[in-house]
PQR file of N, CA, C, O and H, with PARSE charges and radii, in Angstrom:
ATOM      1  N   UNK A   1      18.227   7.481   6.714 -0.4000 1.5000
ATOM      2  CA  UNK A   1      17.658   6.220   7.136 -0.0000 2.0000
ATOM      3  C   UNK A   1      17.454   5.328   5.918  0.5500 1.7000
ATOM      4  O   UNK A   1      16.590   5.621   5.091 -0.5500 1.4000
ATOM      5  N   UNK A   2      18.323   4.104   5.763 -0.4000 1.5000
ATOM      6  CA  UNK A   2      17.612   3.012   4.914 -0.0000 2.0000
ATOM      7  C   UNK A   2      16.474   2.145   5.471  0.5500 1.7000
ATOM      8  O   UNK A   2      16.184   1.817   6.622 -0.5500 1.4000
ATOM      9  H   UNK A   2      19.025   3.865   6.435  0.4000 1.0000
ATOM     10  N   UNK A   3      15.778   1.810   3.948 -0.4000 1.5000
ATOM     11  CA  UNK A   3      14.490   1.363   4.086 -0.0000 2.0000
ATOM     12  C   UNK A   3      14.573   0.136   2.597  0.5500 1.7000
ATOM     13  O   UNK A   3      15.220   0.210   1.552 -0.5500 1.4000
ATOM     14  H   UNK A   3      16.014   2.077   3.014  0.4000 1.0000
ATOM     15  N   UNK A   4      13.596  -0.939   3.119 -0.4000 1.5000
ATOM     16  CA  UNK A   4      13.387  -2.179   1.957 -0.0000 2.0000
ATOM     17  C   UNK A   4      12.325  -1.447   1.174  0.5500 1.7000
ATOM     18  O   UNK A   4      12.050  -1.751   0.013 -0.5500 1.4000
ATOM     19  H   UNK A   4      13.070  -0.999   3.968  0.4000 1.0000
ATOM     20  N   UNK A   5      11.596  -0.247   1.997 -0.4000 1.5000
ATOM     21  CA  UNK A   5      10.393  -0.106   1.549 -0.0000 2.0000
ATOM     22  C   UNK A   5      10.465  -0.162  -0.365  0.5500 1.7000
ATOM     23  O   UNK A   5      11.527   0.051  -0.952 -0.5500 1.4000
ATOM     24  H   UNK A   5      11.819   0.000   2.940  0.4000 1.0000
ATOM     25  N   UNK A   6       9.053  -0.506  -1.169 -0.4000 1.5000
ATOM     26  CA  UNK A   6       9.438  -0.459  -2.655 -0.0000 2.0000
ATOM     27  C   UNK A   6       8.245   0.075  -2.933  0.5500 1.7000
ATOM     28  O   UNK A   6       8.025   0.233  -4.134 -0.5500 1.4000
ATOM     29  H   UNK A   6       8.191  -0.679  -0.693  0.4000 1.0000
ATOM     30  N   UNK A   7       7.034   0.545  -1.853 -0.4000 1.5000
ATOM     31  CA  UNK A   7       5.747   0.274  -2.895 -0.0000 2.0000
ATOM     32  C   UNK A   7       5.442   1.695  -1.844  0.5500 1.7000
ATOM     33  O   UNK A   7       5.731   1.872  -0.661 -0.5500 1.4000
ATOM     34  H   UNK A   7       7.212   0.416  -0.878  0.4000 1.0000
ATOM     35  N   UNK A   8       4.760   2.557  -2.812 -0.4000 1.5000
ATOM     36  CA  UNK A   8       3.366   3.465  -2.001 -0.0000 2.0000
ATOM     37  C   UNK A   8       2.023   3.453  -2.241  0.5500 1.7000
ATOM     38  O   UNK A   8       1.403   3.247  -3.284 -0.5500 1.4000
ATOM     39  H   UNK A   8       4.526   2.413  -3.773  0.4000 1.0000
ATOM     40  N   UNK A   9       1.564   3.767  -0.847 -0.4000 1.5000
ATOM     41  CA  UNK A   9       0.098   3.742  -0.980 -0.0000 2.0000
ATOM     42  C   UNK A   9      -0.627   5.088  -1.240  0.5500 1.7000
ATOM     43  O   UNK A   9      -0.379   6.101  -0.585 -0.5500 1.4000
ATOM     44  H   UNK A   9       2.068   3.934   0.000  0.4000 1.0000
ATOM     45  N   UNK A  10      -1.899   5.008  -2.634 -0.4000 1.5000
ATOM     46  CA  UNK A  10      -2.668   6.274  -2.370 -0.0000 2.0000
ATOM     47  C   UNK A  10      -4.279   5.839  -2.364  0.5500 1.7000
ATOM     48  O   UNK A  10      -4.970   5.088  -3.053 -0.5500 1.4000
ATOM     49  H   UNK A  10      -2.100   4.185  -3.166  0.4000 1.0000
ATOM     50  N   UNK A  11      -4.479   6.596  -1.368 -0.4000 1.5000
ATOM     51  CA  UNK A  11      -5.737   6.629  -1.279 -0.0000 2.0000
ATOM     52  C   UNK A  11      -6.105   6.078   0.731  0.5500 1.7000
ATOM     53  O   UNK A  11      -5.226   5.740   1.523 -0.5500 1.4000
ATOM     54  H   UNK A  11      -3.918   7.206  -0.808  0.4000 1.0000
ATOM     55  N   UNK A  12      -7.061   6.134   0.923 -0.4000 1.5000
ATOM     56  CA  UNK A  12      -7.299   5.249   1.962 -0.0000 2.0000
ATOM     57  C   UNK A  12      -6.659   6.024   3.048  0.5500 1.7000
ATOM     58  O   UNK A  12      -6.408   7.223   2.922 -0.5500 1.4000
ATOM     59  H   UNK A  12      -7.775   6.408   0.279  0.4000 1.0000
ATOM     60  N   UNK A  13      -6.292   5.081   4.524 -0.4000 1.5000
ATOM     61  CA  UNK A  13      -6.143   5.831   5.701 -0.0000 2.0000
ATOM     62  C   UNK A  13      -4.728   5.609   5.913  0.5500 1.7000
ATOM     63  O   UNK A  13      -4.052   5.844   6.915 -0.5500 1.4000
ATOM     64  H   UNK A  13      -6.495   4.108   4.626  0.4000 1.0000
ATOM     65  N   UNK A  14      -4.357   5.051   4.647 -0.4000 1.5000
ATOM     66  CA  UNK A  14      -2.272   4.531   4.658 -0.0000 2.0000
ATOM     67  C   UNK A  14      -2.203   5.958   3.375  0.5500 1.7000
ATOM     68  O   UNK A  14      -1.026   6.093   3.042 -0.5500 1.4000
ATOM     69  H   UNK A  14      -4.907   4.860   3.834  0.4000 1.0000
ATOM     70  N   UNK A  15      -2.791   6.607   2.904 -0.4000 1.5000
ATOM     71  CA  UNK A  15      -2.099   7.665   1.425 -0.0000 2.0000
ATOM     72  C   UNK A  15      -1.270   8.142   1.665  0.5500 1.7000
ATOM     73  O   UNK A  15      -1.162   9.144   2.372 -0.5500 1.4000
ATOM     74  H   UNK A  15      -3.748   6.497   3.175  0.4000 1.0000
ATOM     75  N   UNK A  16      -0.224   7.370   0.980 -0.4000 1.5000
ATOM     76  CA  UNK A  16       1.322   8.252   0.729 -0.0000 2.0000
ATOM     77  C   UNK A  16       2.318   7.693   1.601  0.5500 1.7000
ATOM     78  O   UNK A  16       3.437   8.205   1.616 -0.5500 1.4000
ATOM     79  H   UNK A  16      -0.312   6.556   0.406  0.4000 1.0000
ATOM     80  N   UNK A  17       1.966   6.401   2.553 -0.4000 1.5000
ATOM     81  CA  UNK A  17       2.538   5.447   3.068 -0.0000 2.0000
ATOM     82  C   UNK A  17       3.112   5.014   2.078  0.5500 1.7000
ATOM     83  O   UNK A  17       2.629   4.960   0.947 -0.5500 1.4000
ATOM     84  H   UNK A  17       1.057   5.985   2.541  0.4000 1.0000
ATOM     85  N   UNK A  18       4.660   4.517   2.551 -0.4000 1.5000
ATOM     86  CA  UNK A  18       5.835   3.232   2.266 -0.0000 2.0000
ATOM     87  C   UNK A  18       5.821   2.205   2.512  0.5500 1.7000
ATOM     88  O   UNK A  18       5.238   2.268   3.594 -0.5500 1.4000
ATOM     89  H   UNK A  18       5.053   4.561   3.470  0.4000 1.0000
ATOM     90  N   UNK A  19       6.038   1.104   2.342 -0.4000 1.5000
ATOM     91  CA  UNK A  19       5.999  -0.346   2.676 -0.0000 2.0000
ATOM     92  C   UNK A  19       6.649  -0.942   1.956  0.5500 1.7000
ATOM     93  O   UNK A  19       7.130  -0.430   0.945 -0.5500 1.4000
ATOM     94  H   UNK A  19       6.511   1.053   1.462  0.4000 1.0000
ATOM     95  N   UNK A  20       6.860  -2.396   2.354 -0.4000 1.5000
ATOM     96  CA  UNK A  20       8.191  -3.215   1.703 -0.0000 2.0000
ATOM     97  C   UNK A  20       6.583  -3.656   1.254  0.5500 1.7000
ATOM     98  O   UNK A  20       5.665  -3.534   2.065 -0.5500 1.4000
ATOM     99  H   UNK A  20       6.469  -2.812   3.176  0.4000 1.0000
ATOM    100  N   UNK A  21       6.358  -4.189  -0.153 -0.4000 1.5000
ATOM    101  CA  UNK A  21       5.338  -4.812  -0.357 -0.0000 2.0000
ATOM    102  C   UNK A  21       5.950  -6.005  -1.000  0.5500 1.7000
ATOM    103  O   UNK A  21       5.157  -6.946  -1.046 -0.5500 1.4000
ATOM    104  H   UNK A  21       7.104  -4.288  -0.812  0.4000 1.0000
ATOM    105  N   UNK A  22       7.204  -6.270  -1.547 -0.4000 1.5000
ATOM    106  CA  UNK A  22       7.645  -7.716  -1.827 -0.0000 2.0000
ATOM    107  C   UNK A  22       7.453  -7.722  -3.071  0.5500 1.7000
ATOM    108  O   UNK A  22       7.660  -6.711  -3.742 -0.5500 1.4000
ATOM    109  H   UNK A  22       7.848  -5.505  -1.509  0.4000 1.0000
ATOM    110  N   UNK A  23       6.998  -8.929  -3.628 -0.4000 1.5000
ATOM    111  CA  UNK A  23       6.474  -8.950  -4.945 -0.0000 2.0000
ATOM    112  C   UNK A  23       4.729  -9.505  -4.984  0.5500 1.7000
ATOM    113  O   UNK A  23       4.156 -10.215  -5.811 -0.5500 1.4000
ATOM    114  H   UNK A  23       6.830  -9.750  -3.083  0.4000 1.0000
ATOM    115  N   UNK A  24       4.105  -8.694  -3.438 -0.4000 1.5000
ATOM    116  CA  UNK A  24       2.509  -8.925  -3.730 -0.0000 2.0000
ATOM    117  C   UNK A  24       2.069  -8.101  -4.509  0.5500 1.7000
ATOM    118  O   UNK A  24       2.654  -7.091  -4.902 -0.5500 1.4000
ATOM    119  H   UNK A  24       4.571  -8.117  -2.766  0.4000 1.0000
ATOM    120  N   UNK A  25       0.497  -8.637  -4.931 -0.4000 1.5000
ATOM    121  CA  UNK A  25       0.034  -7.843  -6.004 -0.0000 2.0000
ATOM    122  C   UNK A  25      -1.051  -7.343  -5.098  0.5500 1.7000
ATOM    123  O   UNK A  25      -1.680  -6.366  -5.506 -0.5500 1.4000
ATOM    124  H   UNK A  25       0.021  -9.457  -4.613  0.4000 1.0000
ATOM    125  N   UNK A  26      -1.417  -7.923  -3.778 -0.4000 1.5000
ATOM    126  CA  UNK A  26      -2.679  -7.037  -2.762 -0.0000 2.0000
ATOM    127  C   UNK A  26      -1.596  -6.791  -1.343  0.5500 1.7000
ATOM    128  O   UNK A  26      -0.601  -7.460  -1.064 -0.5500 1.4000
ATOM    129  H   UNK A  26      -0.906  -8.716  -3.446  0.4000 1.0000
ATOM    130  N   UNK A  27      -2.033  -5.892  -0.769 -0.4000 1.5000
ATOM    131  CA  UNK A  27      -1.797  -5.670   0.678 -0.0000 2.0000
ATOM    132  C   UNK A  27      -2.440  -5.104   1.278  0.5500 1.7000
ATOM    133  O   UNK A  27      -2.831  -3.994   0.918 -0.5500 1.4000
ATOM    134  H   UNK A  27      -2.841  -5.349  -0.996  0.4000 1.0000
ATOM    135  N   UNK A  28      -2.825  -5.716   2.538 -0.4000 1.5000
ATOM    136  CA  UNK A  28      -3.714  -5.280   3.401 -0.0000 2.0000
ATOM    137  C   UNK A  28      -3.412  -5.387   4.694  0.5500 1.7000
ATOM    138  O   UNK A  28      -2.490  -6.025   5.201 -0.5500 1.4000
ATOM    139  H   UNK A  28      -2.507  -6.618   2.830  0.4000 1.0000
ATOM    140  N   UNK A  29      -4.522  -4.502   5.389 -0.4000 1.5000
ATOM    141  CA  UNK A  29      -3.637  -3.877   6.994 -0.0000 2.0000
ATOM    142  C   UNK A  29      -4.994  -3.824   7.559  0.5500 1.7000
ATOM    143  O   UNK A  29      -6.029  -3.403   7.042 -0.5500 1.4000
ATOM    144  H   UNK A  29      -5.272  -3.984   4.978  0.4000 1.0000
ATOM    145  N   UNK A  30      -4.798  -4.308   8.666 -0.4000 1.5000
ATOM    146  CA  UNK A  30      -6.103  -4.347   9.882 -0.0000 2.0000
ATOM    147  C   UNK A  30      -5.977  -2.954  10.706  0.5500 1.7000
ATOM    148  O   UNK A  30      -5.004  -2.504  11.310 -0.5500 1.4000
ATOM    149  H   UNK A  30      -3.957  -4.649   9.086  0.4000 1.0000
ATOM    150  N   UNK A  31      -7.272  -2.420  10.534 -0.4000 1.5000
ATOM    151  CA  UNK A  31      -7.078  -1.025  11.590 -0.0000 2.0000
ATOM    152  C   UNK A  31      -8.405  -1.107  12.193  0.5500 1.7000
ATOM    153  O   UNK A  31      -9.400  -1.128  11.469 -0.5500 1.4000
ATOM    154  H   UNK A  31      -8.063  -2.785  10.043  0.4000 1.0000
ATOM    155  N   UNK A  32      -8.477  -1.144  13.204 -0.4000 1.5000
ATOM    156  CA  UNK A  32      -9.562  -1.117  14.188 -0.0000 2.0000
ATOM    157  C   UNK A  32     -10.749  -2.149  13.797  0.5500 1.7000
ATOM    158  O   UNK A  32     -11.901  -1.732  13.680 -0.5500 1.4000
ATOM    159  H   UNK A  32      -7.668  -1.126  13.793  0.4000 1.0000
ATOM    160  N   UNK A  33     -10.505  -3.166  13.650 -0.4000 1.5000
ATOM    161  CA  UNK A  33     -11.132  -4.254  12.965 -0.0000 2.0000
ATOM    162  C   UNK A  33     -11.920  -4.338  12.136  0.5500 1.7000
ATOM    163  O   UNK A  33     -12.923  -5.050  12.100 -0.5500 1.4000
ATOM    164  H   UNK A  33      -9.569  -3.505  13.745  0.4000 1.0000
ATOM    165  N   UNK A  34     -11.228  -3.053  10.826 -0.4000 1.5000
ATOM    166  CA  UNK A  34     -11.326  -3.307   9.893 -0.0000 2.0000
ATOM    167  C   UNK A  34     -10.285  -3.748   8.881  0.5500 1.7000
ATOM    168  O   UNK A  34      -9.091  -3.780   9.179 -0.5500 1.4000
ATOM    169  H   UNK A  34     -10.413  -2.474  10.855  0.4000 1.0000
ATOM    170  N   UNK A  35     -10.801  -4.133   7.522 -0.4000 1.5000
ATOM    171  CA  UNK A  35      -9.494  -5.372   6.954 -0.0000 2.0000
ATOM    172  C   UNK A  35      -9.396  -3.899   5.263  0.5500 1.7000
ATOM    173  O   UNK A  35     -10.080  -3.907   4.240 -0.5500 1.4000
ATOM    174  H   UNK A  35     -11.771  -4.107   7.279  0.4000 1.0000
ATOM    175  N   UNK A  36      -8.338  -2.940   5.660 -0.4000 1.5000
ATOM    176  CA  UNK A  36      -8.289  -2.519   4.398 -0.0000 2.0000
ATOM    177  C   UNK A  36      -7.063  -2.544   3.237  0.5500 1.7000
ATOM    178  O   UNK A  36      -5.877  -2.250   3.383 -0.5500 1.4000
ATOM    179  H   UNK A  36      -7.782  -2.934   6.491  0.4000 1.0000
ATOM    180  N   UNK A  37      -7.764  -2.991   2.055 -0.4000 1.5000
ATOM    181  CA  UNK A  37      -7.085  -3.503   0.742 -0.0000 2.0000
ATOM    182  C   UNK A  37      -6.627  -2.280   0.016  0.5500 1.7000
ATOM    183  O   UNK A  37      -7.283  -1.239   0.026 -0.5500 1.4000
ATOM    184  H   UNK A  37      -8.728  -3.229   1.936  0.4000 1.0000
ATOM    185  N   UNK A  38      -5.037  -2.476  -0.868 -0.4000 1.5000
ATOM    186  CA  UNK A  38      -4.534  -1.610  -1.593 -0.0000 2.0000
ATOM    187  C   UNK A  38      -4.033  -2.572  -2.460  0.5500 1.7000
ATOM    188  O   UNK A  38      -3.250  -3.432  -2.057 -0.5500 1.4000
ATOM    189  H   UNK A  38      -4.504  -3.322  -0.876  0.4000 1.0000
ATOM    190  N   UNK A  39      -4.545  -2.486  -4.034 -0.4000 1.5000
ATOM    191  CA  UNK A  39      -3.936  -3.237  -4.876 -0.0000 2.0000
ATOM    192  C   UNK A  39      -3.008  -2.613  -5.747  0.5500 1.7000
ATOM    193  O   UNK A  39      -2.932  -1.390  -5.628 -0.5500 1.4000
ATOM    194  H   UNK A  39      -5.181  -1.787  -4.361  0.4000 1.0000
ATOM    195  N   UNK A  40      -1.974  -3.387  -6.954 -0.4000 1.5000
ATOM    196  CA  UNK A  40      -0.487  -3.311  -7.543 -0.0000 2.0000
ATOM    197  C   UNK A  40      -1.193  -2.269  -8.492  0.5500 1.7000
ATOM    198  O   UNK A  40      -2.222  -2.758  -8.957 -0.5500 1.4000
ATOM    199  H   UNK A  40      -2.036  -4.380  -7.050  0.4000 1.0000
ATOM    200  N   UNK A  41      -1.058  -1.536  -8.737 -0.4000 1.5000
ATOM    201  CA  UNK A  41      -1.726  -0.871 -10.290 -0.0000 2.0000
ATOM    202  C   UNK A  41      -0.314  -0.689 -11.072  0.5500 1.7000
ATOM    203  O   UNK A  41       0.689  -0.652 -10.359 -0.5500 1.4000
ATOM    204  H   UNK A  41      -0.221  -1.138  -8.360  0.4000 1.0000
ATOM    205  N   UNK A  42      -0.151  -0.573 -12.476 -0.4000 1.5000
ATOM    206  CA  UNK A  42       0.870  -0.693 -13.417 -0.0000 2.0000
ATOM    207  C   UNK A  42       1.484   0.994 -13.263  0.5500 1.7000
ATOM    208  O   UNK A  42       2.330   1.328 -14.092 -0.5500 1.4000
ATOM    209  H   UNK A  42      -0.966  -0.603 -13.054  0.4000 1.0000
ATOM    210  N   UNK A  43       1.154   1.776 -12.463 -0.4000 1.5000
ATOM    211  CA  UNK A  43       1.987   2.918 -12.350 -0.0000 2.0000
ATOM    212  C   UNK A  43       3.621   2.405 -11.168  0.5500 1.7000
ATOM    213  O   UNK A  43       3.930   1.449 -10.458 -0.5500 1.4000
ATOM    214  H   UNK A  43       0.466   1.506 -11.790  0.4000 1.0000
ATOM    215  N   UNK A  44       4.193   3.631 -11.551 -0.4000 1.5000
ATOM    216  CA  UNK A  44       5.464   3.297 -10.716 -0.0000 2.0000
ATOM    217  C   UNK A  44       5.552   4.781 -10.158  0.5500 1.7000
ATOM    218  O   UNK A  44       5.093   5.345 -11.151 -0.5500 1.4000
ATOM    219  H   UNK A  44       3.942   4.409 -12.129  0.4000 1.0000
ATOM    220  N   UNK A  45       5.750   5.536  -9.500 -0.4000 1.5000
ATOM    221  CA  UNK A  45       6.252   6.938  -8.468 -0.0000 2.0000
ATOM    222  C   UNK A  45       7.929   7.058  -8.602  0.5500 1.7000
ATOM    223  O   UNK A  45       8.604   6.258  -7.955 -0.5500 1.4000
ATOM    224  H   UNK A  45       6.122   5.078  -8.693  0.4000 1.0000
ATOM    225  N   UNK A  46       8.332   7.666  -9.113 -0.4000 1.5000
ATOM    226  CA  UNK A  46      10.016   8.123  -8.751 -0.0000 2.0000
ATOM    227  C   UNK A  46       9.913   9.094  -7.791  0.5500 1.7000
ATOM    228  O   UNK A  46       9.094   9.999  -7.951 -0.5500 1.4000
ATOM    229  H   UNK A  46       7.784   8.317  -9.638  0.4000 1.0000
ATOM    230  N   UNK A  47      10.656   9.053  -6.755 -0.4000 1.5000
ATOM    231  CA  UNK A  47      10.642  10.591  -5.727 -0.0000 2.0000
ATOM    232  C   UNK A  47      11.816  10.181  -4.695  0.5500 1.7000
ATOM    233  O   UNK A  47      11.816   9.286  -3.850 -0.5500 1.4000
ATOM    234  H   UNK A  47      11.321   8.318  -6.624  0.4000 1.0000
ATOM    235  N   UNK A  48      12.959  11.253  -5.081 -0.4000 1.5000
ATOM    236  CA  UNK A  48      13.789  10.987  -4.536 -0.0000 2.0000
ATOM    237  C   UNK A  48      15.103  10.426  -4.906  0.5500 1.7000
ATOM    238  O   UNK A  48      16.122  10.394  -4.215 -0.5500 1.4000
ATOM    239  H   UNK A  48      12.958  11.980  -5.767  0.4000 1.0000
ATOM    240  N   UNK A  49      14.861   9.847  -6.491 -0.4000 1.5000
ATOM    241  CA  UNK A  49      15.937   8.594  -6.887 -0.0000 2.0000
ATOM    242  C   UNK A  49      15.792   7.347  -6.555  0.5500 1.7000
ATOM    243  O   UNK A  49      16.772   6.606  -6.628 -0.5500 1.4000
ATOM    244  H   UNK A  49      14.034   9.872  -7.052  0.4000 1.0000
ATOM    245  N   UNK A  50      14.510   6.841  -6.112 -0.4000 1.5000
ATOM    246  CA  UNK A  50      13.586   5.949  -5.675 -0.0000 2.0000
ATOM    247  C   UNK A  50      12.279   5.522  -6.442  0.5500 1.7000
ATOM    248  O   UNK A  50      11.090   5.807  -6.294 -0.5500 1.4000
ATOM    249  H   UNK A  50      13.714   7.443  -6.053  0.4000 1.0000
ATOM    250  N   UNK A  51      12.788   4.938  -7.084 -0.4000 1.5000
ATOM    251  CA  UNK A  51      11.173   4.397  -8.041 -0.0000 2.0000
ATOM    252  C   UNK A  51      10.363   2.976  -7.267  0.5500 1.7000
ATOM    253  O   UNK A  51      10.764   1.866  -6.920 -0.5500 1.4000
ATOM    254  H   UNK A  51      13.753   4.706  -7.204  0.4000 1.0000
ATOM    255  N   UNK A  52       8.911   3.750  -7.217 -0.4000 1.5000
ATOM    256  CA  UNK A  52       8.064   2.600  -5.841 -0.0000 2.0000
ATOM    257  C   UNK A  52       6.902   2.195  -6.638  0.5500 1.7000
ATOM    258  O   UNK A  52       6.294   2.884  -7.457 -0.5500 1.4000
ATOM    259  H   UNK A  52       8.586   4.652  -7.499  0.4000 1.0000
ATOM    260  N   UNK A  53       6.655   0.866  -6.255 -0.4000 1.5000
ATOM    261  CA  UNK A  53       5.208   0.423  -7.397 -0.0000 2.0000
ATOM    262  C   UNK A  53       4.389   0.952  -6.397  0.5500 1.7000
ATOM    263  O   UNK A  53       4.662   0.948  -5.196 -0.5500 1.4000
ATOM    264  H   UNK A  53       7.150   0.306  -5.590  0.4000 1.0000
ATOM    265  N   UNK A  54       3.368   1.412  -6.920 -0.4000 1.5000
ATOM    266  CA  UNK A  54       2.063   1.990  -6.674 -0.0000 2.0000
ATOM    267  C   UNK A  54       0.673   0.870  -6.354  0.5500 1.7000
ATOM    268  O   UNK A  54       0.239   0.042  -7.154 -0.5500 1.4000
ATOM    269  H   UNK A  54       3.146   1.415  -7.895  0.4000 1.0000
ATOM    270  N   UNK A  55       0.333   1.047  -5.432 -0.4000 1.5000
ATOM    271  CA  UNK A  55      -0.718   0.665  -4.609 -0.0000 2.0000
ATOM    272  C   UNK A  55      -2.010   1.412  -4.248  0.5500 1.7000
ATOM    273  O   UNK A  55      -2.052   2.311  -3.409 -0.5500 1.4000
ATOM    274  H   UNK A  55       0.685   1.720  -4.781  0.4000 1.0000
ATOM    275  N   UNK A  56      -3.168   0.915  -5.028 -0.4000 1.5000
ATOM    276  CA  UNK A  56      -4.406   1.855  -4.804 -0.0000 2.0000
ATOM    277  C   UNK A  56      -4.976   1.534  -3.829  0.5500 1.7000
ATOM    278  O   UNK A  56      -4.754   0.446  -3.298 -0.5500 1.4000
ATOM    279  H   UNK A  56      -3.134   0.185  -5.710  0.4000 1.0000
ATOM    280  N   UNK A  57      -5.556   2.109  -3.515 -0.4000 1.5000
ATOM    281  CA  UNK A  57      -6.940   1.452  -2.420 -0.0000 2.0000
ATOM    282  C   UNK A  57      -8.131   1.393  -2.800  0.5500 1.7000
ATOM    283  O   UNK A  57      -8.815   2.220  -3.404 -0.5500 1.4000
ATOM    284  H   UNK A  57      -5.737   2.993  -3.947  0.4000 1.0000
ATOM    285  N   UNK A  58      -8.497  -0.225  -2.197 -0.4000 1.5000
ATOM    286  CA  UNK A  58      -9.085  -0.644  -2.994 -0.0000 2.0000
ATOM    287  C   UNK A  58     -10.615  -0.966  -2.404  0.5500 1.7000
ATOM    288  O   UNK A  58     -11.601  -1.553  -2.848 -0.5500 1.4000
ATOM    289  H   UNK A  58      -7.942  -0.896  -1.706  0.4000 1.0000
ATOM    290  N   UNK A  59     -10.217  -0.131  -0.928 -0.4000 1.5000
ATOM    291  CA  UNK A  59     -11.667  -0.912  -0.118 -0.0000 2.0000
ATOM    292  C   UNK A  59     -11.551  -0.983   1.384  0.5500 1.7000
ATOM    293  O   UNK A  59     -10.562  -0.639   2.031 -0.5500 1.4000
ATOM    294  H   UNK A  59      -9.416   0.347  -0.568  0.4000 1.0000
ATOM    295  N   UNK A  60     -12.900  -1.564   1.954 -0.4000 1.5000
ATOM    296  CA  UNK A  60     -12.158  -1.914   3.668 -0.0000 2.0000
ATOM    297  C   UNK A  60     -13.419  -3.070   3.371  0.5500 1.7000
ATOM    298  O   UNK A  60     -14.276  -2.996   2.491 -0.5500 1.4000
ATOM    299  H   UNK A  60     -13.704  -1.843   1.428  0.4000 1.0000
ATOM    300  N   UNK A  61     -13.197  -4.406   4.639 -0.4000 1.5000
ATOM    301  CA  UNK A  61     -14.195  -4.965   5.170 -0.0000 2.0000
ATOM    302  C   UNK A  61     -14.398  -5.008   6.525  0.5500 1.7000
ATOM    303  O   UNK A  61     -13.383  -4.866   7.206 -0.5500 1.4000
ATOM    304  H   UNK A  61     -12.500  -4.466   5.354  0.4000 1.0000
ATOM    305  N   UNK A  62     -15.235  -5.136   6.986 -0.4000 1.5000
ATOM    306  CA  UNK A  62     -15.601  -5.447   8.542 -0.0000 2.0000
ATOM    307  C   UNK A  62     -14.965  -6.782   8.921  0.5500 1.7000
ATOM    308  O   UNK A  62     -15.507  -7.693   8.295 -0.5500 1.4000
ATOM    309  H   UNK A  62     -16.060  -5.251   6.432  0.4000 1.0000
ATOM    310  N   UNK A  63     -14.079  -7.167   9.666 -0.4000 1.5000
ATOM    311  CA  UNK A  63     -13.308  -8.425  10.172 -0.0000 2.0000
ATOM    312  C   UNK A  63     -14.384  -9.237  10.864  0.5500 1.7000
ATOM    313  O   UNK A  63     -14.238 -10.454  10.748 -0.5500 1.4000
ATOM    314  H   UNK A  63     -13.639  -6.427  10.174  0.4000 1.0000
ATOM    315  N   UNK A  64     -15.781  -8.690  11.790 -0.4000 1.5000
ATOM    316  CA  UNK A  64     -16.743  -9.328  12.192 -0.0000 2.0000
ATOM    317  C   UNK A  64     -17.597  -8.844  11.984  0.5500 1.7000
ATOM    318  O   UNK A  64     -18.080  -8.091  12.830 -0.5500 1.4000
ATOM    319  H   UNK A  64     -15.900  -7.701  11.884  0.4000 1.0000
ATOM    320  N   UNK A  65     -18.277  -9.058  10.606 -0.4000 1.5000
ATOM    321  CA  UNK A  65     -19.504  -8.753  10.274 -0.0000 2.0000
ATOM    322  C   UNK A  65     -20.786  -9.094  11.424  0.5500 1.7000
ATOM    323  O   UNK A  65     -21.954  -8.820  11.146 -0.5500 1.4000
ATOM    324  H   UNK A  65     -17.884  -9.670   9.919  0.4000 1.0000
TER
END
C-alpha cells in the first residue's frame, strides 16, 4: 500500500500513528470533543526505508470548556 504519509506520532491516543503532516509544525485531531496537539520536534524515525518527522504530543483541550 502507498501512502503520502511523512510524519509519526508518539505519545498521546494517535502513538505510533502516520499522517501526511505536510510541512506543519502543529497537528491536531478532535476526538470526542477534545482538541489534541502533537508538535514537529527536530528528531526524524527511519523504519522501513522511510524516514518520518516526528511529532510529540503535546497536550489535549476541552473544545467546550
Amino acid at each position: 500500500m502507498v501512502t503520502d504519509d511523512n510524519a509519526v506520532l508518539i505519545g498521546g491516543p494517535r502513538d505510533g500513528a502516520t499522517v501526511n503532516a505536510g510541512d506543519a509544525v502543529v497537528v491536531e485531531f478532535e476526538i470526542d470533543e477534545l482538541l489534541y496537539r502533537y508538535t514537529l520536534s527536530r528528531r526524524r524515525l527511519t523504519t522501513g526505508g522511510h524516514a518520518y518527522l516526528v511529532f510529540d504530543y503535546d497536550g489535549e483541550t476541552a473544545l467546550n470548556p
